[in-house]
C-alpha positions as CSV (number, residue, x, y, z in Angstrom):
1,X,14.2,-132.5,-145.1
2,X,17.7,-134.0,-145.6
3,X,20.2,-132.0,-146.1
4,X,22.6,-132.5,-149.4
5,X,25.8,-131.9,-149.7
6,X,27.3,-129.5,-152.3
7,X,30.0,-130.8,-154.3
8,X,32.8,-128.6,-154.4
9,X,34.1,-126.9,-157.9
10,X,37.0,-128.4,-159.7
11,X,39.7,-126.5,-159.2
12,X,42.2,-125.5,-161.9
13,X,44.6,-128.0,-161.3
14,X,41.9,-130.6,-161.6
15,X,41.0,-129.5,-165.0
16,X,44.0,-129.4,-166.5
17,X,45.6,-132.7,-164.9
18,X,42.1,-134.5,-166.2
19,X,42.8,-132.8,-169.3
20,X,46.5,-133.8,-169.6
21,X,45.5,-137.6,-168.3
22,X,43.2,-138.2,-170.7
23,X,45.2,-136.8,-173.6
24,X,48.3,-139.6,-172.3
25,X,44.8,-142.0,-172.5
26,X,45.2,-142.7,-168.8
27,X,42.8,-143.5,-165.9
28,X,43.3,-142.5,-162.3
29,X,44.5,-145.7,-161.3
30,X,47.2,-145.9,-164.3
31,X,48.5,-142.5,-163.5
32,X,48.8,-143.0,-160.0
33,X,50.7,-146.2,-160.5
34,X,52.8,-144.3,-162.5
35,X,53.6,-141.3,-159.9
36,X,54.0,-143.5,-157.4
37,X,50.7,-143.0,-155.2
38,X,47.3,-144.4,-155.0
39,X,43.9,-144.0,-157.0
40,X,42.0,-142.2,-153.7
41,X,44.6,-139.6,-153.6
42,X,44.7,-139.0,-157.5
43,X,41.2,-138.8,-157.4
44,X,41.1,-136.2,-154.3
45,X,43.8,-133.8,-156.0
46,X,42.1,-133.8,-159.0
47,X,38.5,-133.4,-157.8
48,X,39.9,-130.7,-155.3
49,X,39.8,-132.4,-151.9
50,X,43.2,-132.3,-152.0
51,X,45.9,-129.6,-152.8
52,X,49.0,-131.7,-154.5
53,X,52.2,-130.7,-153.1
54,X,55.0,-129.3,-155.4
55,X,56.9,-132.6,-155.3
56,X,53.7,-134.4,-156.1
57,X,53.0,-131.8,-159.8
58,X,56.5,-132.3,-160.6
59,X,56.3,-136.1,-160.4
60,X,53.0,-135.5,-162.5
61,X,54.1,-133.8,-165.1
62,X,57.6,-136.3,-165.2
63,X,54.8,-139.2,-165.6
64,X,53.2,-137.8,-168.7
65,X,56.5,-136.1,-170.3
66,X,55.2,-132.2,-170.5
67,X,56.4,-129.7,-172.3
68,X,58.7,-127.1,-169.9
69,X,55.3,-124.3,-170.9
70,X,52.6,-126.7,-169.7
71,X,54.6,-128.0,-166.4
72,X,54.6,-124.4,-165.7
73,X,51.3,-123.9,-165.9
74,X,50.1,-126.8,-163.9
75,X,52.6,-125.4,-161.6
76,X,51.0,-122.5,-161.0
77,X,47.4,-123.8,-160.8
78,X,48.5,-125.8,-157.6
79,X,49.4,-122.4,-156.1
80,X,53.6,-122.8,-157.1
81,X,55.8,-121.0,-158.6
82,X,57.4,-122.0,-161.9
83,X,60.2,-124.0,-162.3
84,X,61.2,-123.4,-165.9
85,X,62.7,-119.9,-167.3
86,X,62.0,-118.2,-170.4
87,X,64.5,-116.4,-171.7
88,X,65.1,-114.4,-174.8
89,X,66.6,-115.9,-177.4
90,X,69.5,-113.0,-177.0
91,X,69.4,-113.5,-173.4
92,X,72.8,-114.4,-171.8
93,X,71.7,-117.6,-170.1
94,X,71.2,-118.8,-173.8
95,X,74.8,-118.4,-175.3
96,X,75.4,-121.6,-175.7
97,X,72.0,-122.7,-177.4
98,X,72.8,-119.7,-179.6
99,X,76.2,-120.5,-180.6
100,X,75.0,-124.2,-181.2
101,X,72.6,-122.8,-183.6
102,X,74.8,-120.7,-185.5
103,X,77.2,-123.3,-186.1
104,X,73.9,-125.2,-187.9
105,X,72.9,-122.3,-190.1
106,X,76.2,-122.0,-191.5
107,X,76.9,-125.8,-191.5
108,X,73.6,-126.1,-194.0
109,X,74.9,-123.6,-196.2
110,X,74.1,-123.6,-199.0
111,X,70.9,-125.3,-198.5
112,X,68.0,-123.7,-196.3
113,X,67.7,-123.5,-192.5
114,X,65.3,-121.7,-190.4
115,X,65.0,-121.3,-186.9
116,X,61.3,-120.7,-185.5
117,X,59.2,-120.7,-182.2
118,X,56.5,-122.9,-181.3
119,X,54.4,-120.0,-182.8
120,X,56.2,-120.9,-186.2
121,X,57.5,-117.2,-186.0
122,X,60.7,-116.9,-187.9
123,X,63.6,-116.0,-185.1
124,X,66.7,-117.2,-187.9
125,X,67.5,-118.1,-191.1
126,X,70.7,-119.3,-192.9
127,X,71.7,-116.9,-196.6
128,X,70.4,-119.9,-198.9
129,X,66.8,-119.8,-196.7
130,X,66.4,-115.9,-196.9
131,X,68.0,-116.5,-200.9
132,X,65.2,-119.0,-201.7
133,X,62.3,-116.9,-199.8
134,X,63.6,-113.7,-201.5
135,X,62.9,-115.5,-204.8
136,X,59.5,-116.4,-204.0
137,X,58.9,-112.4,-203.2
138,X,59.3,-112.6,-199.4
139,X,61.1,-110.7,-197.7
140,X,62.6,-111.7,-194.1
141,X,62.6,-108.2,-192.7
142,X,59.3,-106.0,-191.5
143,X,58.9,-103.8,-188.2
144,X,55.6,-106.0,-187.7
145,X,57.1,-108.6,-186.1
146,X,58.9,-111.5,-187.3
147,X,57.7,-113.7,-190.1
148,X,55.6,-116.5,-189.6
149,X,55.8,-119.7,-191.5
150,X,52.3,-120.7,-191.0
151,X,51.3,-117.2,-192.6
152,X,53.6,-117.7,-195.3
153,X,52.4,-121.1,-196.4
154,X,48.6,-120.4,-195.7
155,X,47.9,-117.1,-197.5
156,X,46.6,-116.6,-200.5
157,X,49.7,-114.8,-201.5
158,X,52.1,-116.6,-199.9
159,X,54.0,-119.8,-200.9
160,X,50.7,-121.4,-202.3
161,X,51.6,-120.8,-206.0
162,X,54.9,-121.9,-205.6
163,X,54.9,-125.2,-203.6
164,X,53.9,-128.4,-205.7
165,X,51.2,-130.5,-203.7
166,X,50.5,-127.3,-201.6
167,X,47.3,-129.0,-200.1
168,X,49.7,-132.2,-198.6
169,X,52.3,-129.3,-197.2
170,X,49.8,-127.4,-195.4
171,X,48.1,-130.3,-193.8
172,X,50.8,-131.6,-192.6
173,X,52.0,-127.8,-191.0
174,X,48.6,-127.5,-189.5
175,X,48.7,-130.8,-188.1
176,X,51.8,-130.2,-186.1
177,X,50.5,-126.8,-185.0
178,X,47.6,-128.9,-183.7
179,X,49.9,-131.1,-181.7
180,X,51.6,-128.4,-179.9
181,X,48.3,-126.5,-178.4
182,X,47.3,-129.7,-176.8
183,X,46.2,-129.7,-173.2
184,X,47.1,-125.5,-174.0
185,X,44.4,-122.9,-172.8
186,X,42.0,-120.4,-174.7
187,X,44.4,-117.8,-174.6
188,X,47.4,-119.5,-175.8
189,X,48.7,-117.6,-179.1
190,X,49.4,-120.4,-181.2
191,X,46.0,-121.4,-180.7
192,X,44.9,-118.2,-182.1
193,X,47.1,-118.1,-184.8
194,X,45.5,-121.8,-185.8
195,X,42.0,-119.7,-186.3
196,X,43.6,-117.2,-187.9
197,X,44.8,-119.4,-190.8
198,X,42.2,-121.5,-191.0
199,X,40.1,-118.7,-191.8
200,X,41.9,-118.2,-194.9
201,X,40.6,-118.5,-198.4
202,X,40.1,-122.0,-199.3
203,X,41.4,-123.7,-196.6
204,X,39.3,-127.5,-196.2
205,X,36.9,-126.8,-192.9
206,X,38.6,-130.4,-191.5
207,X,41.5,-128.2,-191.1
208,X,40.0,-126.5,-188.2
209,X,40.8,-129.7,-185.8
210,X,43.5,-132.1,-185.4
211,X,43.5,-135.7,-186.9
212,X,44.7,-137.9,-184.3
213,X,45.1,-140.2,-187.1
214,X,47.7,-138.1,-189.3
215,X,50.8,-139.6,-188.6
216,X,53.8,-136.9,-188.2
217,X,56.4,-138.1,-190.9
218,X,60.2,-137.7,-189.8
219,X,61.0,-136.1,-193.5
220,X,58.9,-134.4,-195.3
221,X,59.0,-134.2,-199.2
222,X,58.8,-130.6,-200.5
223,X,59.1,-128.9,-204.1
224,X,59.5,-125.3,-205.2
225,X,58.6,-124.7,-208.6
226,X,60.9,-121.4,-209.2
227,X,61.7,-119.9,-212.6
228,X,60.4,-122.6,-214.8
229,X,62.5,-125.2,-212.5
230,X,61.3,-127.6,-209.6
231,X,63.1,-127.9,-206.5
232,X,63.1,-131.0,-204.6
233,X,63.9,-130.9,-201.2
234,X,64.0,-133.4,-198.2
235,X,63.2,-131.4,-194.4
236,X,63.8,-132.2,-191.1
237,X,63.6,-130.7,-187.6
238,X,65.6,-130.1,-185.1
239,X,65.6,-128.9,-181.5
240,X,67.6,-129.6,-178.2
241,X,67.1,-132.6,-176.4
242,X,67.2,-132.0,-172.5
243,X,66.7,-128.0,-172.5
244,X,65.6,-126.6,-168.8
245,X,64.5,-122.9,-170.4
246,X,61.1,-123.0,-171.7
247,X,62.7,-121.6,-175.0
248,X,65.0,-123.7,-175.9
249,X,62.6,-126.7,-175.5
250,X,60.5,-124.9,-177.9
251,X,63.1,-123.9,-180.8
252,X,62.6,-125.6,-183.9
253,X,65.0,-125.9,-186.2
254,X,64.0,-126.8,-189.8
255,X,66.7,-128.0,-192.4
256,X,66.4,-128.5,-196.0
257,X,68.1,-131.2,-198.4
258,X,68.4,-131.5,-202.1
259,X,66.2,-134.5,-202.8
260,X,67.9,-135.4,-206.3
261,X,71.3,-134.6,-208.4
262,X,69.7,-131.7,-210.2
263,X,68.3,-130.0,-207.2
264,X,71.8,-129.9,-205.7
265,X,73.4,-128.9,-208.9
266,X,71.0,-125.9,-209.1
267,X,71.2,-124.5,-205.7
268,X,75.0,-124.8,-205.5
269,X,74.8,-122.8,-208.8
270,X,72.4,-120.1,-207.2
271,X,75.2,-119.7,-204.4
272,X,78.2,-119.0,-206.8
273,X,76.5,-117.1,-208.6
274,X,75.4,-114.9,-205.7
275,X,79.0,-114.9,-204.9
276,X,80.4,-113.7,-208.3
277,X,78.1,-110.5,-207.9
């Protein structure tokens, strides 16, 4: 009887650099040309024969451009610690990325800003932003956590009724959700918060995966209809280029910008007024 050998299990490491690979649309060969190594060893440290040294996952993860999060976490899979904080946003080491985001909200005044997390959890917002959500109904304050603009724009008694070509605005916030849980595990919370509002009333079933055909626009058109009067706005986002805290790579900061004359004129009108009570 001949005697077989057992393969050994794919470690962790393997599974997520395959994952991560495959996602950049890579084969072994391309990615090892790219770190600087050859197509046996790729294959060994991802099959398991081989444990990568740190240098080696750090080279990786430089190759395909992660996220701080997800460098971590291939970090730790090859048996290292991290090599990314993440701090508070109120944490000391963060002054600066605070201050610098300050000067923003106040510099859009008085047009909208908010600050969020990659879980689209409201961490800031500028007076005009918490003015325009107050008019909707929503408030920005709660002992349940911070807001979340996924929640807001999803729910049935959210921003639906308010926001002209809802369906358009929704897709589009779902899609970028979907881009920012890639390669990300089971447990990862803005994964779940993707099934949580995709269980929502009426939301299309497509929804409940990405479309690596939706193309991420750099502005995205947007209208309120508030008080018999329609809003147009132009938004954009934000965030800081070369971060090394896992939190500052992940703040977004979303602006908004009269799209026409009469937009301006009305939201410039909103402020004074608020200013003359």
């Amino acid at each position: 009887m001949t005697a077989t050998a057992l393969k050994a299990p794919v470690s962790e490491f393997g599974q997520l650099l395959k994952q991560w690979r495959q996602i950049h649309g890579l084969s072994q060969l391309d990615l090892a040309l790219e770190a600087d190594s050859s197509a046996r060893h790729m294959s060994f440290i991802e099959t398991g024969r081989s444990r990568p040294s740190r240098e080696m996952v750090m080279r990786l993860a430089d190759v395909m451009d992660l996220p701080l999060r997800e460098r971590n976490r291939l970090l730790n899979a090859a048996g290292f610690t991290g090599a990314y904080k993440e701090s508070a946003l109120d944490d000391d080491g963060l002054s600066q990325v605070r201050l610098a985001i300050d000067h923003i909200l106040r510099q859009q005044e008085p047009y909208p800003a908010i600050v969020m997390n990659r879980c689209f959890d409201i961490l800031m917002i500028n007076h005009a932003g918490a003015r325009m959500m107050n008019m909707v109904g929503l408030k920005m304050g709660g002992t349940e956590g911070p807001p979340n603009m996924l929640r807001i724009l999803l729910a049935p008694d959210g921003l639906r009724t308010f926001v002209k070509d809802w369906e358009r605005i929704a897709h589009h916030m779902i899609e970028r959700a979907h881009r920012q849980v890639r390669g990300a595990g089971d447990e990862d919370p803005l994964k779940k918060l993707i099934a949580e509002v995709v269980a929502y009333p009426d939301i299309p079933e497509d929804w409940q995966s990405a479309n690596p055909s939706d193309a991420a626009l750099p502005v995205l058109p947007l209208e309120f209809e508030l008080g018999g009067a329609t809003l147009s706005w132009i938004t954009t986002v934000a965030s800081f280029g070369t971060p090394q805290d896992v939190t500052a790579e992940e703040i977004m900061i979303e602006c908004m910008f009269p799209a026409n004359a009469e937009t301006e004129a009305a939201v410039k009108a909103m402020a004074e007024g608020e200013e003359t009570t």
